[in-house]
C-alpha positions as CSV (number, residue, x, y, z in Angstrom):
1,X,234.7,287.9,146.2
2,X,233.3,284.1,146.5
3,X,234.9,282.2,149.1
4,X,234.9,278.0,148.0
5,X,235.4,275.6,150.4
6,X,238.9,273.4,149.5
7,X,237.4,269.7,149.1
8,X,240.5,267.0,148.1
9,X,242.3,269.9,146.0
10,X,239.6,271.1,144.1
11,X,237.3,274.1,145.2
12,X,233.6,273.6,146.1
13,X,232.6,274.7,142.6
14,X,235.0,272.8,140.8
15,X,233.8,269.5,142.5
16,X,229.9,270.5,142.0
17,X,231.2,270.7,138.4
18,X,233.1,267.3,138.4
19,X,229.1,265.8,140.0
20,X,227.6,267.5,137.2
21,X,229.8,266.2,134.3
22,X,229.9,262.6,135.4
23,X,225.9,263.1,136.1
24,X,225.8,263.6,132.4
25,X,227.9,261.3,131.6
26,X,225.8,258.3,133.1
27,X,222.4,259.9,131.9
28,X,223.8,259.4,128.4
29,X,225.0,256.1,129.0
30,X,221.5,255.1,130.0
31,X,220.1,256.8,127.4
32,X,222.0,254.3,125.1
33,X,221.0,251.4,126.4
34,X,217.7,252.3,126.8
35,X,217.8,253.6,122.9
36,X,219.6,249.8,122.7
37,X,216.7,248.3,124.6
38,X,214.2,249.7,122.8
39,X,215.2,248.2,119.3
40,X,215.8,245.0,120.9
41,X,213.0,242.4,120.0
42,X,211.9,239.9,122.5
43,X,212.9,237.2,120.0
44,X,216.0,238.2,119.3
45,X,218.9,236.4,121.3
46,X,219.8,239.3,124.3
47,X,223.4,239.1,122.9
48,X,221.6,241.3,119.9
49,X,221.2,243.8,122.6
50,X,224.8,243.7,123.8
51,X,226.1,244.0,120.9
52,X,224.2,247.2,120.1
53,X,224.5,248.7,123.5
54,X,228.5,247.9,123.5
55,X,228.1,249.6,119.7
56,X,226.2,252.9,121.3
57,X,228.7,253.0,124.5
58,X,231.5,252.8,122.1
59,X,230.1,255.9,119.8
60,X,229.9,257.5,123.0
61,X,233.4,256.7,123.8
62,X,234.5,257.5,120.4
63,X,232.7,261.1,120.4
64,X,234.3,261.8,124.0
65,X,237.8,260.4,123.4
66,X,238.3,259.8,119.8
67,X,240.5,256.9,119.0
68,X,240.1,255.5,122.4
69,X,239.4,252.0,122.1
């Protein structure tokens, strides 16, 4: 038997799990806006980039929670 330490109502593993989910979840973030960045030219107006990197974020949202919006 494995004996978890209680950390605000979730067991050591489960919070170790939580870390490593939202870890993900910001490395794909990033990895949108640098995929965002990346098509960006230098002159293009930097709202061309927002827009894409909002469009990216929002097919990640999309993907994670469909319908969300």
């Amino acid at each position: 038997m494995v004996a978890t330490t209680t950390l605000a109502g979730y067991g050591y593993r489960a919070s170790a799990m939580i870390c490593s989910v939202a870890r993900l979840q910001l490395n794909v973030a990033l990895a949108a806006l640098r995929s965002a960045y990346e098509e960006w030219q230098v002159d293009q107006p930097f709202d061309r980039f927002l827009a894409t990197a909002r469009a990216y974020l929002q097919q990640l949202a999309d993907g994670v929670h469909p319908g969300h919006r």
